[in-house]
N, CA, C and O atoms as a CHARMM CRD file, in Angstrom:
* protein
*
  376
    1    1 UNK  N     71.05600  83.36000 179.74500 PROA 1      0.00000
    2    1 UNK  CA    72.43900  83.49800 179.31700 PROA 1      0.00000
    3    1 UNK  C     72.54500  84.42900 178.11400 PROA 1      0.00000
    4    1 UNK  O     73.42400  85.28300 178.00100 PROA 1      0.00000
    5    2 UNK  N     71.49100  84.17700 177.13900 PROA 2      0.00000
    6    2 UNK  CA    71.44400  85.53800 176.33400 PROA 2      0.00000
    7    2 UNK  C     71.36900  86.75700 176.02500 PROA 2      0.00000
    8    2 UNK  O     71.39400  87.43500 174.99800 PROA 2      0.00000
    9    3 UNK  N     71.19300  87.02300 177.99100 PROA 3      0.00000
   10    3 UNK  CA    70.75600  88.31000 177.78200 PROA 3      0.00000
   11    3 UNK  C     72.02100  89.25200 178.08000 PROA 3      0.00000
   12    3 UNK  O     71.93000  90.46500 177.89400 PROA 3      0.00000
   13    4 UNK  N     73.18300  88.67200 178.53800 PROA 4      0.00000
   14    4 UNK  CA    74.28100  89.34500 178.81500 PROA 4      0.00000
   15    4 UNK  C     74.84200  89.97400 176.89000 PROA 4      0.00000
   16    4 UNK  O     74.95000  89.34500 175.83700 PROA 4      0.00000
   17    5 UNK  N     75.11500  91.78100 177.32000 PROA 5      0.00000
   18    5 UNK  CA    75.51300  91.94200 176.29300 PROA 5      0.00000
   19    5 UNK  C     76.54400  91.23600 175.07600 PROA 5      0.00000
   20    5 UNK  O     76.41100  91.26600 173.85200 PROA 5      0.00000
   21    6 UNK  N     77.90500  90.42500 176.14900 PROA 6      0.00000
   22    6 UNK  CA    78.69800  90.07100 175.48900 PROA 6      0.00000
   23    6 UNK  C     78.29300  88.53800 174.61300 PROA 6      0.00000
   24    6 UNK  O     78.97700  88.09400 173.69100 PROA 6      0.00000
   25    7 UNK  N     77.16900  87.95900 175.09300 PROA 7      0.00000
   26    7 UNK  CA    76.97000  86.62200 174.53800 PROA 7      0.00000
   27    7 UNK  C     76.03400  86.92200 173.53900 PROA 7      0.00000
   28    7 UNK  O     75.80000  86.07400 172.67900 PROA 7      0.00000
   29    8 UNK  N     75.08200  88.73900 173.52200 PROA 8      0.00000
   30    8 UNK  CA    74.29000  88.77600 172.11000 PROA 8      0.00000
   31    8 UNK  C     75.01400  88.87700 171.04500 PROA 8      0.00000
   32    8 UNK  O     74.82800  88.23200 170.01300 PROA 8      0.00000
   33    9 UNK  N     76.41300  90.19600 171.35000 PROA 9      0.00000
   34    9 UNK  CA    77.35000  90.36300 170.55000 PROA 9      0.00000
   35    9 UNK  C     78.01000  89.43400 169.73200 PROA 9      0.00000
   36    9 UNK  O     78.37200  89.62400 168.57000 PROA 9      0.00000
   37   10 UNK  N     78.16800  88.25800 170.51000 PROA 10     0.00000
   38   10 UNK  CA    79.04200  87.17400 169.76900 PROA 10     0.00000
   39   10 UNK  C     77.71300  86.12000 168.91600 PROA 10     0.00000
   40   10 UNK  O     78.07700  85.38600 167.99700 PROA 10     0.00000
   41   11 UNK  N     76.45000  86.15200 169.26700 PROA 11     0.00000
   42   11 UNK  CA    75.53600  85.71600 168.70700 PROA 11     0.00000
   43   11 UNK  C     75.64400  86.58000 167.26300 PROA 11     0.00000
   44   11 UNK  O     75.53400  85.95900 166.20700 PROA 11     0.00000
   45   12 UNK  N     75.83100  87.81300 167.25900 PROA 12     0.00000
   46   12 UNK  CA    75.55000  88.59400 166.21800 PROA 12     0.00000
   47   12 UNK  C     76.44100  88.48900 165.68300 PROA 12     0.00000
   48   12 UNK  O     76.24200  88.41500 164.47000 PROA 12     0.00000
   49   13 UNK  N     77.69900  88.42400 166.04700 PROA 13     0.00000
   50   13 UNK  CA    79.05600  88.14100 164.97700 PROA 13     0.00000
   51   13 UNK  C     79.74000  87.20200 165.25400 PROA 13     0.00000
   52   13 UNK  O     80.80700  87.30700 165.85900 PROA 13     0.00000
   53   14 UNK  N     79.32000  86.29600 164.92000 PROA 14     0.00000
   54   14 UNK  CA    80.31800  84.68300 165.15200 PROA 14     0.00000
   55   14 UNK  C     81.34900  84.77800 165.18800 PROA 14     0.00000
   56   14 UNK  O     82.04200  84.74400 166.20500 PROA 14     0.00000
   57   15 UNK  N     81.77900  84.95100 163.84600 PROA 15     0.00000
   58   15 UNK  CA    83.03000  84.91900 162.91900 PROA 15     0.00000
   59   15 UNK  C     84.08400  86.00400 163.92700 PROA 15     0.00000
   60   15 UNK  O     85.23000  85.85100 164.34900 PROA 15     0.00000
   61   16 UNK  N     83.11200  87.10100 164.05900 PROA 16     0.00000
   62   16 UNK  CA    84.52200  87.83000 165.03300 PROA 16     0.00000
   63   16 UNK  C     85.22000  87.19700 166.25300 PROA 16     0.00000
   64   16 UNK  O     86.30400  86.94300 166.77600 PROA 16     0.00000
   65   17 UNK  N     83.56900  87.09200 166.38200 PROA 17     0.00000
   66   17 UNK  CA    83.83000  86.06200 168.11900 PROA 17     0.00000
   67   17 UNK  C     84.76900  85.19200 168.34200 PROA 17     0.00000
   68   17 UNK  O     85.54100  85.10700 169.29800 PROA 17     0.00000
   69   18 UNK  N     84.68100  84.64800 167.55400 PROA 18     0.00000
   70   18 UNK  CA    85.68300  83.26200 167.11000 PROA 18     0.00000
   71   18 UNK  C     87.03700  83.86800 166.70900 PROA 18     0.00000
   72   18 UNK  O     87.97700  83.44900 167.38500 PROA 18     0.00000
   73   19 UNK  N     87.23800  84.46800 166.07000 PROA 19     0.00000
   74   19 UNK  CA    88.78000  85.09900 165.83800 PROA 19     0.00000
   75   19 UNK  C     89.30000  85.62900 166.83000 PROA 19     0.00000
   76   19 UNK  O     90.50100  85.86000 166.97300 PROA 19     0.00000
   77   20 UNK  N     88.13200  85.94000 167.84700 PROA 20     0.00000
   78   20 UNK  CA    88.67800  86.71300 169.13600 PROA 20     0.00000
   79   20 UNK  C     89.49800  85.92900 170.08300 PROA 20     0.00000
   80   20 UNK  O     90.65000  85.91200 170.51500 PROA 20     0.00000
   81   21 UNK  N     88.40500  85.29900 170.20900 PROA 21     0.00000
   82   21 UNK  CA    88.71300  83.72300 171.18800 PROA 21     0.00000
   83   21 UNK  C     90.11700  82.91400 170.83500 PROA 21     0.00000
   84   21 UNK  O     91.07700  82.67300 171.56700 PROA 21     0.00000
   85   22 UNK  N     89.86300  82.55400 169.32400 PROA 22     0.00000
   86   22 UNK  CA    91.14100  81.48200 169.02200 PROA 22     0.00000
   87   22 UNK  C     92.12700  82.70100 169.27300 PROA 22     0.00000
   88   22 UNK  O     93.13700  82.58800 169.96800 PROA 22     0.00000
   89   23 UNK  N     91.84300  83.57000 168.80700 PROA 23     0.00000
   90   23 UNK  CA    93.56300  85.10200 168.88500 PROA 23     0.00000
   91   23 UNK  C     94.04700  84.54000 170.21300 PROA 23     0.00000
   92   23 UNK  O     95.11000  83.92600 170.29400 PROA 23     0.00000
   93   24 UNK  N     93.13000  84.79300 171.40500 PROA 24     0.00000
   94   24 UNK  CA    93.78300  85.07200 172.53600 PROA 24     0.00000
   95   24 UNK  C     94.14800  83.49500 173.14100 PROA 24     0.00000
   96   24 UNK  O     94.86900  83.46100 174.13800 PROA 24     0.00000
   97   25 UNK  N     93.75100  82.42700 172.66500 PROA 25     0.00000
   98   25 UNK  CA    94.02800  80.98200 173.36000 PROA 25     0.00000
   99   25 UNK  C     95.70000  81.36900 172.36500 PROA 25     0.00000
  100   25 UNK  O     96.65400  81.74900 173.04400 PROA 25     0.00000
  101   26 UNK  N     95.86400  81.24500 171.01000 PROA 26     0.00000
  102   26 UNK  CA    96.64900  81.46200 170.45700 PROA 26     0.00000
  103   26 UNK  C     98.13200  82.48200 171.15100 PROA 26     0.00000
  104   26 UNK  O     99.31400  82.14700 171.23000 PROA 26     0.00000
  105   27 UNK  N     97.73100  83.25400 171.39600 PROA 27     0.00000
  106   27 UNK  CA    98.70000  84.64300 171.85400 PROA 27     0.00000
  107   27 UNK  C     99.19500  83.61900 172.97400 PROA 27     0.00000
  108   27 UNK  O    100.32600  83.15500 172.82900 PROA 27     0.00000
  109   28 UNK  N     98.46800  83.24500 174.03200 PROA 28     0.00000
  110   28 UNK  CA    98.40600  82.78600 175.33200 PROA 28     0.00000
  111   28 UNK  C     99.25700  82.13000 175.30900 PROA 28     0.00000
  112   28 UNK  O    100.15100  82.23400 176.14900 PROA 28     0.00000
  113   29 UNK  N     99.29000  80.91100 174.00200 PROA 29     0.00000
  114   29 UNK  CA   100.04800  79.44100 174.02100 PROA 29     0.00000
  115   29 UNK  C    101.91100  80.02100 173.86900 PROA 29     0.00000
  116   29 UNK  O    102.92600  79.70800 174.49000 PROA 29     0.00000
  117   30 UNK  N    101.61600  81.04800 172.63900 PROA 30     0.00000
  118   30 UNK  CA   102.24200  81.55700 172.00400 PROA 30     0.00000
  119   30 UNK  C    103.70400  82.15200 173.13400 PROA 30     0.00000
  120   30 UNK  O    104.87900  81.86600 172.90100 PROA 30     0.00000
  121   31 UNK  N    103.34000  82.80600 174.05200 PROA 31     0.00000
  122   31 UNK  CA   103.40400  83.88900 175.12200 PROA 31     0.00000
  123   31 UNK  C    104.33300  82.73200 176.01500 PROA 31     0.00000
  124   31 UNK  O    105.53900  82.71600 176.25800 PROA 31     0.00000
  125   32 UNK  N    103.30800  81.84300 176.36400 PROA 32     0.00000
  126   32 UNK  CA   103.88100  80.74900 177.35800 PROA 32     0.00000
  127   32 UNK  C    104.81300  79.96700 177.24300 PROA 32     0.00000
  128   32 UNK  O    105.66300  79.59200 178.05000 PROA 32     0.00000
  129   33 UNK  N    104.60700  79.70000 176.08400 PROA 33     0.00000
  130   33 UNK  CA   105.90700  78.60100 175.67100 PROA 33     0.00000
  131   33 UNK  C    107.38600  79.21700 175.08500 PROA 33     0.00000
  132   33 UNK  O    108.42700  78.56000 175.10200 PROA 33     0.00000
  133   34 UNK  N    107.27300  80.61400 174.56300 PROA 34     0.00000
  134   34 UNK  CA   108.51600  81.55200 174.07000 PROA 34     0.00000
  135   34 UNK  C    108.95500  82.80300 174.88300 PROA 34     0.00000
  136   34 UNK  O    109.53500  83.81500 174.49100 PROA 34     0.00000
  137   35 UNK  N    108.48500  82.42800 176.22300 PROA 35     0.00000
  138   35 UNK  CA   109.05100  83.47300 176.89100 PROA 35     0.00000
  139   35 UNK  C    110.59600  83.13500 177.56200 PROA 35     0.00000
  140   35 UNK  O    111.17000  83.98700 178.24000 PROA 35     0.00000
  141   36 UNK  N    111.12300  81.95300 177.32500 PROA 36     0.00000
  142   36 UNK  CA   111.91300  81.83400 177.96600 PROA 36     0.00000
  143   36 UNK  C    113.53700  82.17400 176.29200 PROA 36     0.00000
  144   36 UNK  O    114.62400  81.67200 176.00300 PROA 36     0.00000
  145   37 UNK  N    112.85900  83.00400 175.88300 PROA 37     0.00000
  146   37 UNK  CA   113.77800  82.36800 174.50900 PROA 37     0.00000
  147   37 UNK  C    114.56300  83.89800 174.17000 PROA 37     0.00000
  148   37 UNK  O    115.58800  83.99700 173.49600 PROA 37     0.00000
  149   38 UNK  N    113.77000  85.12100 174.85000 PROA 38     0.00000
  150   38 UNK  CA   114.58600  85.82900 174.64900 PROA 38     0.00000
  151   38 UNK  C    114.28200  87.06500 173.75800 PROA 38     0.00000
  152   38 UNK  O    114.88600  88.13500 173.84200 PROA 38     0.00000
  153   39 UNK  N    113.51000  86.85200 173.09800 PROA 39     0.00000
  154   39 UNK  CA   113.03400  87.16500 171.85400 PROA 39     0.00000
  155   39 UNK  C    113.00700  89.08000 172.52600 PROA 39     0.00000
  156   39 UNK  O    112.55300  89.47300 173.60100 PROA 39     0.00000
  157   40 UNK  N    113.63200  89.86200 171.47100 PROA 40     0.00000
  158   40 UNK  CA   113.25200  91.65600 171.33300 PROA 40     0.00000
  159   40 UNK  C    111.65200  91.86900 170.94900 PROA 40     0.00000
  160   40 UNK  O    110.92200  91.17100 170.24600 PROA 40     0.00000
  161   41 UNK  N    111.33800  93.30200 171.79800 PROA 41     0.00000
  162   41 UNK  CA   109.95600  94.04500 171.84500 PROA 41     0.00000
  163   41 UNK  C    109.49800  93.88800 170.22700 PROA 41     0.00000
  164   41 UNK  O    108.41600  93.39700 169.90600 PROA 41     0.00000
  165   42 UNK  N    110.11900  94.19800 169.62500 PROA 42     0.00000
  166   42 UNK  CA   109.84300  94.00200 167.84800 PROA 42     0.00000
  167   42 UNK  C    109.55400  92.63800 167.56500 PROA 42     0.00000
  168   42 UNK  O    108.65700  92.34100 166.77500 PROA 42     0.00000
  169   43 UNK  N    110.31100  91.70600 168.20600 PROA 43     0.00000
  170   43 UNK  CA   110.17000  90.04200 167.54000 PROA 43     0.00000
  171   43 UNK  C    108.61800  89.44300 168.08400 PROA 43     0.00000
  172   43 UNK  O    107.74800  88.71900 167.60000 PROA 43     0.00000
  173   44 UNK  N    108.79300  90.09900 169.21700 PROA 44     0.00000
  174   44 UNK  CA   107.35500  90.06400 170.17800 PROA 44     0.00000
  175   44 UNK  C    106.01000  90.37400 169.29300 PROA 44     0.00000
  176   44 UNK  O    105.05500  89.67600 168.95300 PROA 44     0.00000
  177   45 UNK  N    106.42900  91.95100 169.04400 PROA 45     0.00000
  178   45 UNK  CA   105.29200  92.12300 168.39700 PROA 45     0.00000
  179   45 UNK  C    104.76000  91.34300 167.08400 PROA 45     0.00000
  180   45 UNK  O    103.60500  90.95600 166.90800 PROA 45     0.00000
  181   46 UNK  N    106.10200  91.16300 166.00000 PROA 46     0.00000
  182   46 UNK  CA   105.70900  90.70500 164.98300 PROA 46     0.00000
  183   46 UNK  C    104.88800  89.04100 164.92700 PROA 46     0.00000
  184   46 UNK  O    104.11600  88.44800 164.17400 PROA 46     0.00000
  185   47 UNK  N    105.70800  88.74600 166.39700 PROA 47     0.00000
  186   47 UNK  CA   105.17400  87.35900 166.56000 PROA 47     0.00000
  187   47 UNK  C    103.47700  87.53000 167.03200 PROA 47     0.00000
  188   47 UNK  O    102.69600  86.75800 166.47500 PROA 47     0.00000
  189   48 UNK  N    103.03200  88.31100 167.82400 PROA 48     0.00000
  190   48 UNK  CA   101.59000  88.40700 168.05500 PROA 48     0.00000
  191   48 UNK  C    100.86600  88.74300 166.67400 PROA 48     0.00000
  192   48 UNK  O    100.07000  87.88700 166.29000 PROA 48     0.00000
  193   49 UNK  N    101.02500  89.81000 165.92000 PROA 49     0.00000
  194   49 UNK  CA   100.68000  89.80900 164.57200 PROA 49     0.00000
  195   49 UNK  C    100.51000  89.03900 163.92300 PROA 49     0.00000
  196   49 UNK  O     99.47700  88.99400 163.25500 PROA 49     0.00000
  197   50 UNK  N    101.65200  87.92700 163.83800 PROA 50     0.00000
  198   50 UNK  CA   100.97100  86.88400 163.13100 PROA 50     0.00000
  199   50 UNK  C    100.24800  86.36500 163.40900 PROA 50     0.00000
  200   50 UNK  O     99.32400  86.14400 162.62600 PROA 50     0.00000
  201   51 UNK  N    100.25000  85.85200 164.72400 PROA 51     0.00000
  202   51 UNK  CA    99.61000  84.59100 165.52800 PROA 51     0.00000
  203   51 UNK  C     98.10300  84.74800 165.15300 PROA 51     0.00000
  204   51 UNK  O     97.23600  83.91500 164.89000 PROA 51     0.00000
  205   52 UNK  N     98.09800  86.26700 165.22900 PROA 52     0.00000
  206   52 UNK  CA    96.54600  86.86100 165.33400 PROA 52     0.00000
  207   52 UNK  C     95.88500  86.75000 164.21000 PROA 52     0.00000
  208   52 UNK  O     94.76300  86.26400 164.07300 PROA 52     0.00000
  209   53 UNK  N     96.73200  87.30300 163.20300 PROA 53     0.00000
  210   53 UNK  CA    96.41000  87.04800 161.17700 PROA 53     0.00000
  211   53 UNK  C     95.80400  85.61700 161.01900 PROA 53     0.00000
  212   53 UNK  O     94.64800  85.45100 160.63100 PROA 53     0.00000
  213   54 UNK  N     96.73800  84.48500 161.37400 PROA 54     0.00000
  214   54 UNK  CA    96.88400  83.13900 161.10900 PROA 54     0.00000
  215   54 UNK  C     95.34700  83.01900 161.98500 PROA 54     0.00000
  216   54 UNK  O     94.33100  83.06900 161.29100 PROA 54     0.00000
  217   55 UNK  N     95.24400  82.91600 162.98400 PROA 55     0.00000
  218   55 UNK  CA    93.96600  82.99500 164.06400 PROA 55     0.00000
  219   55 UNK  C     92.74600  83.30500 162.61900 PROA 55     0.00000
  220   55 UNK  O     92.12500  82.45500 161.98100 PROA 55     0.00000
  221   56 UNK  N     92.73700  84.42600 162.49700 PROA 56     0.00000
  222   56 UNK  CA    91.34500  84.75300 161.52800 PROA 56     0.00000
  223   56 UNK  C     91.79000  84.06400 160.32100 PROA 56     0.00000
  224   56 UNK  O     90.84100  83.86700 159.56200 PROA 56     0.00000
  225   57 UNK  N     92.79600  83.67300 159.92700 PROA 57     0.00000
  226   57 UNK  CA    92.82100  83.51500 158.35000 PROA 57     0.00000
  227   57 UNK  C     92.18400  81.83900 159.01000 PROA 57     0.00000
  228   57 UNK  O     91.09900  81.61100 158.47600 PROA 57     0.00000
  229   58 UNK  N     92.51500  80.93500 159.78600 PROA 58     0.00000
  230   58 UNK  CA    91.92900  80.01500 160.02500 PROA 58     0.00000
  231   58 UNK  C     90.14200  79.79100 159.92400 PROA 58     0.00000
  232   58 UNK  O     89.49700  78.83900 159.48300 PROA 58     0.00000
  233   59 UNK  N     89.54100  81.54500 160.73900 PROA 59     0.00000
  234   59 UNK  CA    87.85600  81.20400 161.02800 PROA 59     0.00000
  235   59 UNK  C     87.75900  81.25300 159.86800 PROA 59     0.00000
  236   59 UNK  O     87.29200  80.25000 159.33000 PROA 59     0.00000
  237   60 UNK  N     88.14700  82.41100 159.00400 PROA 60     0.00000
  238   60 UNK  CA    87.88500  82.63900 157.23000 PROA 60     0.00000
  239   60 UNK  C     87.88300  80.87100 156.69800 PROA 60     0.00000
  240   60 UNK  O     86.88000  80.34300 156.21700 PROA 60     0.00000
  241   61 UNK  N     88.76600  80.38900 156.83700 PROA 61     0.00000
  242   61 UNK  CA    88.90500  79.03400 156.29700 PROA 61     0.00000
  243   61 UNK  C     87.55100  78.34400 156.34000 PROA 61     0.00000
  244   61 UNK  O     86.79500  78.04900 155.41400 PROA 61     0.00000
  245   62 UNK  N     87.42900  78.14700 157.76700 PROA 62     0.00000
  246   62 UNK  CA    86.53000  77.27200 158.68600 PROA 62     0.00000
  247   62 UNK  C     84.85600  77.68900 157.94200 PROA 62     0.00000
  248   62 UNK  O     84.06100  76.92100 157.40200 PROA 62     0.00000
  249   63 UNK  N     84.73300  79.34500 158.20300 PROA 63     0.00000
  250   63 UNK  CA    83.91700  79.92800 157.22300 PROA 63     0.00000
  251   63 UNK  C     82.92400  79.25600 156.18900 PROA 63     0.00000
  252   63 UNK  O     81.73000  78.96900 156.11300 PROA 63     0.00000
  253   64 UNK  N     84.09500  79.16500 155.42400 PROA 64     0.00000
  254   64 UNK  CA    83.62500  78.07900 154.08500 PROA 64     0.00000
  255   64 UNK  C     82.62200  77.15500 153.76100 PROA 64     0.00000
  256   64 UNK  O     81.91900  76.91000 152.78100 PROA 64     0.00000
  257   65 UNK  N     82.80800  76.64000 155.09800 PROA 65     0.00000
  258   65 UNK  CA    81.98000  75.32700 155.16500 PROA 65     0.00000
  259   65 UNK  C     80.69300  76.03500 155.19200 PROA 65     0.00000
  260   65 UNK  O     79.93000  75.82700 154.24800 PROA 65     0.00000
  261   66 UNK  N     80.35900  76.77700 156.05300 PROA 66     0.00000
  262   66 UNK  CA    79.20900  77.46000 156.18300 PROA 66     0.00000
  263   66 UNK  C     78.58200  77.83800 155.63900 PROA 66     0.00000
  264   66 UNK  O     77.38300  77.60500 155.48200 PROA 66     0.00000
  265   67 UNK  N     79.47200  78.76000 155.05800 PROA 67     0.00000
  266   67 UNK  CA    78.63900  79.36100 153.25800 PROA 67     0.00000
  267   67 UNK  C     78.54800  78.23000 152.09200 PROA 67     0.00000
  268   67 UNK  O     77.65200  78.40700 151.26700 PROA 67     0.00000
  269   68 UNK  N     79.39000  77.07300 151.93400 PROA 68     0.00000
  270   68 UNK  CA    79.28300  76.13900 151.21500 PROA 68     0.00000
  271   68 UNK  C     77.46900  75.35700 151.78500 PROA 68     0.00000
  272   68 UNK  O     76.59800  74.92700 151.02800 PROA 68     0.00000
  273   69 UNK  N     77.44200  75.41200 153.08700 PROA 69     0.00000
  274   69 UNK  CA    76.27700  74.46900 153.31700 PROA 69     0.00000
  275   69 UNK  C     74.64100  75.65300 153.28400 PROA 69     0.00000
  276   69 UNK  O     73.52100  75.14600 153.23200 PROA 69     0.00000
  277   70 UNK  N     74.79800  76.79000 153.31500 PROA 70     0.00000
  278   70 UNK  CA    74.26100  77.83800 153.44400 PROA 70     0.00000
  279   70 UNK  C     73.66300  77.62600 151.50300 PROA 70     0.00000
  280   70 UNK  O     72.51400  77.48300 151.08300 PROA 70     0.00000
  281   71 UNK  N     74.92700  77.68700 150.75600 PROA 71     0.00000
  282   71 UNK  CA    74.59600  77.70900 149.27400 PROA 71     0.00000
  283   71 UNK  C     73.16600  76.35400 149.33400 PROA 71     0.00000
  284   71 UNK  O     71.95700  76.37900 149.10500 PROA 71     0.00000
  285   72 UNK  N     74.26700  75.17700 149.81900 PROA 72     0.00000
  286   72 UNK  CA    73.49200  74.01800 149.31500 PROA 72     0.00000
  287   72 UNK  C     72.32800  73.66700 149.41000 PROA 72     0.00000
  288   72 UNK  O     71.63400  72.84000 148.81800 PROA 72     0.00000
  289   73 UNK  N     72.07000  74.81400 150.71400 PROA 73     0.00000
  290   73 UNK  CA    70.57600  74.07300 150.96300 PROA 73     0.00000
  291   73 UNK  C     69.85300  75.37400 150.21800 PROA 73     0.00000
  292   73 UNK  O     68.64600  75.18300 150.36900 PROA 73     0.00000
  293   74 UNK  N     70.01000  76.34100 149.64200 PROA 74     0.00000
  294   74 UNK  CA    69.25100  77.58600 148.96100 PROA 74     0.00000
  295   74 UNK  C     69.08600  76.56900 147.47900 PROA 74     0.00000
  296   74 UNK  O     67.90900  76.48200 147.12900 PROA 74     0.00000
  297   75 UNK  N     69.96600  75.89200 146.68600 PROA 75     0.00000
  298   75 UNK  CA    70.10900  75.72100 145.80300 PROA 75     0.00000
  299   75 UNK  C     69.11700  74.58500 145.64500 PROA 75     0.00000
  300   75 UNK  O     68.38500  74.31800 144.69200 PROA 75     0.00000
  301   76 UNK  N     69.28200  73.95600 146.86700 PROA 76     0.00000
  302   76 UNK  CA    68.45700  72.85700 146.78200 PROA 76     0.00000
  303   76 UNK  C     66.71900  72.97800 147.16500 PROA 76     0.00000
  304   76 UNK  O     65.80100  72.18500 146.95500 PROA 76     0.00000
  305   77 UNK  N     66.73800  73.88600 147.59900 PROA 77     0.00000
  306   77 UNK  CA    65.60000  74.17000 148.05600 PROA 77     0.00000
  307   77 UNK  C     64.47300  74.52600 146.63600 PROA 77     0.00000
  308   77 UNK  O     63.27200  74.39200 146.40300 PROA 77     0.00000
  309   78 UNK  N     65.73100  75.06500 145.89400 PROA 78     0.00000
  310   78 UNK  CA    64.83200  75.88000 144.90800 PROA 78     0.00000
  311   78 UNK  C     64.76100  74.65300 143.65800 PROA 78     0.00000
  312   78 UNK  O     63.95700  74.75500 142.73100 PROA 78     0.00000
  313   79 UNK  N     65.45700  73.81200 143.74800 PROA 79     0.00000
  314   79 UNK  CA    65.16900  72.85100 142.98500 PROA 79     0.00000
  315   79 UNK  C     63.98400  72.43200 143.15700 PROA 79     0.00000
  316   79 UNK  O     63.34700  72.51900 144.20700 PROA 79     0.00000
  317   80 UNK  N     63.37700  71.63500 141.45900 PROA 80     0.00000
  318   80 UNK  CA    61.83200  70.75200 142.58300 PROA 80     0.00000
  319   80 UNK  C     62.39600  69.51200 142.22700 PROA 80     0.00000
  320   80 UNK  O     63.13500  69.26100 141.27500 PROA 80     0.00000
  321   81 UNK  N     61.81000  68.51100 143.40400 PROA 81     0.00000
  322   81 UNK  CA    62.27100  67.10600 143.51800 PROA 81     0.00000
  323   81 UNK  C     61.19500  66.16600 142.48300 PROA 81     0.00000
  324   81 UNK  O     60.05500  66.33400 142.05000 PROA 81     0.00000
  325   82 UNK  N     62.09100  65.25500 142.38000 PROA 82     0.00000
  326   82 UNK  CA    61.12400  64.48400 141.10000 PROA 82     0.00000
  327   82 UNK  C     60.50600  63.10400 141.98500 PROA 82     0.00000
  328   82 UNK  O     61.13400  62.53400 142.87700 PROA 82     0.00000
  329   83 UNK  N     59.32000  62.78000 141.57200 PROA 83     0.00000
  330   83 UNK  CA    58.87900  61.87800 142.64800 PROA 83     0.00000
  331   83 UNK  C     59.04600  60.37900 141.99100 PROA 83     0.00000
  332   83 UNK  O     58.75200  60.27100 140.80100 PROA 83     0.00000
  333   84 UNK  N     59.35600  59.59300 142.47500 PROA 84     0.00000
  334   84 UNK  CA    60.22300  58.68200 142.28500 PROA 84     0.00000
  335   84 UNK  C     58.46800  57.36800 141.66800 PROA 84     0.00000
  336   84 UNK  O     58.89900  56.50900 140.89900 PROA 84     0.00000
  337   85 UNK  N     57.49900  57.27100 141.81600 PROA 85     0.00000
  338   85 UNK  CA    56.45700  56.96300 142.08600 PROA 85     0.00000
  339   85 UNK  C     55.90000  57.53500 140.67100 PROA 85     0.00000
  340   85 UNK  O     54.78500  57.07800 140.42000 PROA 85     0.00000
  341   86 UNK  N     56.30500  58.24800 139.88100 PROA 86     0.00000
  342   86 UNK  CA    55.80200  58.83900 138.51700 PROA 86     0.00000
  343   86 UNK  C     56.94800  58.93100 138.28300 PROA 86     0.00000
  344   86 UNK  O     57.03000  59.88800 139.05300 PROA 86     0.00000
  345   87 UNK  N     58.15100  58.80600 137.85300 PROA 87     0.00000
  346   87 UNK  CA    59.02800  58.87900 137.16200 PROA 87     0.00000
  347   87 UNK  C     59.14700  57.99800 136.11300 PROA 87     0.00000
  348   87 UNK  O     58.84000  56.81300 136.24600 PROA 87     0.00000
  349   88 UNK  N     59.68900  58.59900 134.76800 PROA 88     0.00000
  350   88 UNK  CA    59.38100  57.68400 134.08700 PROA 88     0.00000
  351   88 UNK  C     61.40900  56.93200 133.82700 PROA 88     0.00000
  352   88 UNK  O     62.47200  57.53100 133.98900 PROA 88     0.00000
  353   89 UNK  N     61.21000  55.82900 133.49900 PROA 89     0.00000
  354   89 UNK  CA    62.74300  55.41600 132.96400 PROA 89     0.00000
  355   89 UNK  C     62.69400  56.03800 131.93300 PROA 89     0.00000
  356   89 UNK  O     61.67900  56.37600 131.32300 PROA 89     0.00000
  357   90 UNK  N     64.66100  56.39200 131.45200 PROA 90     0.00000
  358   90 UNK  CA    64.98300  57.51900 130.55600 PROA 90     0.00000
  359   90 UNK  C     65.56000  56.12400 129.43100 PROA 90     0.00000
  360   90 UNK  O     65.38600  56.17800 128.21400 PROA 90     0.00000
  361   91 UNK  N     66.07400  55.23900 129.95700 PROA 91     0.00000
  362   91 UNK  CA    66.49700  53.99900 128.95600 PROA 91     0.00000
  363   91 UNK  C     66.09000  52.70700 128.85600 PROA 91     0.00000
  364   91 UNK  O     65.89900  51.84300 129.71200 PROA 91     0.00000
  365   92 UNK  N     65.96100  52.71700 127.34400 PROA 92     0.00000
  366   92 UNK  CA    64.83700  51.59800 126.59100 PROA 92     0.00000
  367   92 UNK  C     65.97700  49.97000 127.16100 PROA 92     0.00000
  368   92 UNK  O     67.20300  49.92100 127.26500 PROA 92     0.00000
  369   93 UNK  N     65.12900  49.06500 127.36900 PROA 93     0.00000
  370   93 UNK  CA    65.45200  47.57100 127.94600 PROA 93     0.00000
  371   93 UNK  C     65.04200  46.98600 127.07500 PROA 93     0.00000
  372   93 UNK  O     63.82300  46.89200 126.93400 PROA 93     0.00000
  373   94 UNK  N     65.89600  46.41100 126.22100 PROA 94     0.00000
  374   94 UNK  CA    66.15900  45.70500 124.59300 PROA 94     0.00000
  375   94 UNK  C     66.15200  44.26700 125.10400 PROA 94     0.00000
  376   94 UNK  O     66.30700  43.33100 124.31900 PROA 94     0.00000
């Protein structure tokens, strides 16, 4: 399954991949449910524009987490752990 160009591509860029995907489920929903409403070539467009903005400003969101868990484990990694087995207590028992 990996070897099809379009599934290395999206291996290589998630984040696009994903903006691609939600864009067009998005547009789709978008499309289906407001076609009966009337809407001008301009209202059309501005409405796909957004849909599409909102679409990536969502993966950007989603993002976060990633690079948040990406940090945590660099940060943690580089920490050294204290071994619980030699540790000494920090407060005196009066």
């Amino acid at each position: 399954m990996q070897n099809f160009p379009l599934v290395k591509w999206a291996i290589h860029h998630p984040r696009l991949a994903a903006w691609i995907v939600l864009s067009v489920g998005m547009v789709t929903m978008l499309v289906i449910e407001a076609q009966d409403v009337g809407l001008q070539p301009s209202q059309w467009i501005a409405l796909v524009i957004a849909t599409v903005l909102v679409a990536g400003l969502c993966i950007w969101i989603i993002s976060w987490e990633d690079e948040t868990d990406t940090t945590a484990e660099t940060t943690d990694a580089s920490k050294p752990t204290a071994n619980m087995a030699t540790a000494t207590p920090t407060e005196d028992k009066a």
